[in-house]
N, C-alpha and C positions, 0 to 999 in steps of 0.2 A: 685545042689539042686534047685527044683522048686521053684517061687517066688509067693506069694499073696497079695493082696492087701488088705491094715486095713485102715479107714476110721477113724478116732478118731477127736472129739472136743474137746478141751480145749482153757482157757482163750487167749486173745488177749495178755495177758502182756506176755504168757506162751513161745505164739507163736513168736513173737517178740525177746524172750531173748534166742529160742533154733536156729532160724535164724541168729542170732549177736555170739553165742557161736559155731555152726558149724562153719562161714565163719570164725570169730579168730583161730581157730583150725583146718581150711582148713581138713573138713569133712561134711559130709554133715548129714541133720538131720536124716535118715532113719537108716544111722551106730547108730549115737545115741541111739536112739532106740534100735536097733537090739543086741548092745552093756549092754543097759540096761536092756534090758529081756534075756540074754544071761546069766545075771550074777545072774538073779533072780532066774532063772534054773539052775545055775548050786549050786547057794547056798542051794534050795531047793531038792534036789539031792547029798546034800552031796560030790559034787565035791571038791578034792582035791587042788583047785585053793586056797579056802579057808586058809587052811594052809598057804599055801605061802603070800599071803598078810597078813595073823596075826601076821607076822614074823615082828619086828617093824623095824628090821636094812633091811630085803629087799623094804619094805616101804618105808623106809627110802630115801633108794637106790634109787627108782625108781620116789620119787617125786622132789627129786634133780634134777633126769637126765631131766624130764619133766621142771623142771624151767627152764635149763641151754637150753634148745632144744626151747621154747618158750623166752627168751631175748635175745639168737643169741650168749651164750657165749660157746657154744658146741664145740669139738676139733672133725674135721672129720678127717678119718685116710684111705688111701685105704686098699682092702681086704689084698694087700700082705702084709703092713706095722701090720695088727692086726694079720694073719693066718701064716706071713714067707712064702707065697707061692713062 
């Protein structure tokens, strides 16, 4: 898909805390973004994803794995050890 370029101002304090919140999350700000209207369209669109996050036990699920993946306490497993390949 083609790319374009958006030009947006917002606050100093704004910019500052999505620069410190990409590099902690080793992403960069434009995913951010992309990520955040991604999700504004798909809510406004009646996407399906919806459901799935209403769900409080995959929520659930998924803000665990995020903590455990962020304080390093994550178990990595290779693919044959999860798939039996």
């Amino acid at each position: 898909m083609s790319k374009a370029r958006l030009n947006i101002s917002m606050d100093d304090d704004l910019v500052d805390f999505i620069k410190i919140y990409a590099r902690e999350n080793r992403t960069t700000a434009a995913e951010i973004f992309t990520q955040f209207i991604l999700s504004l369209k798909r809510r406004s669109q009646g996407d399906p994803m919806d459901i799935i996050f209403a769900n409080p036990d995959f929520l659930q699920a998924l803000m665990d794995t995020q903590a455990r993946l962020k304080n390093g306490t994550a178990q990595w497993h290779s693919f044959d050890e999860v798939f039996g390949a």
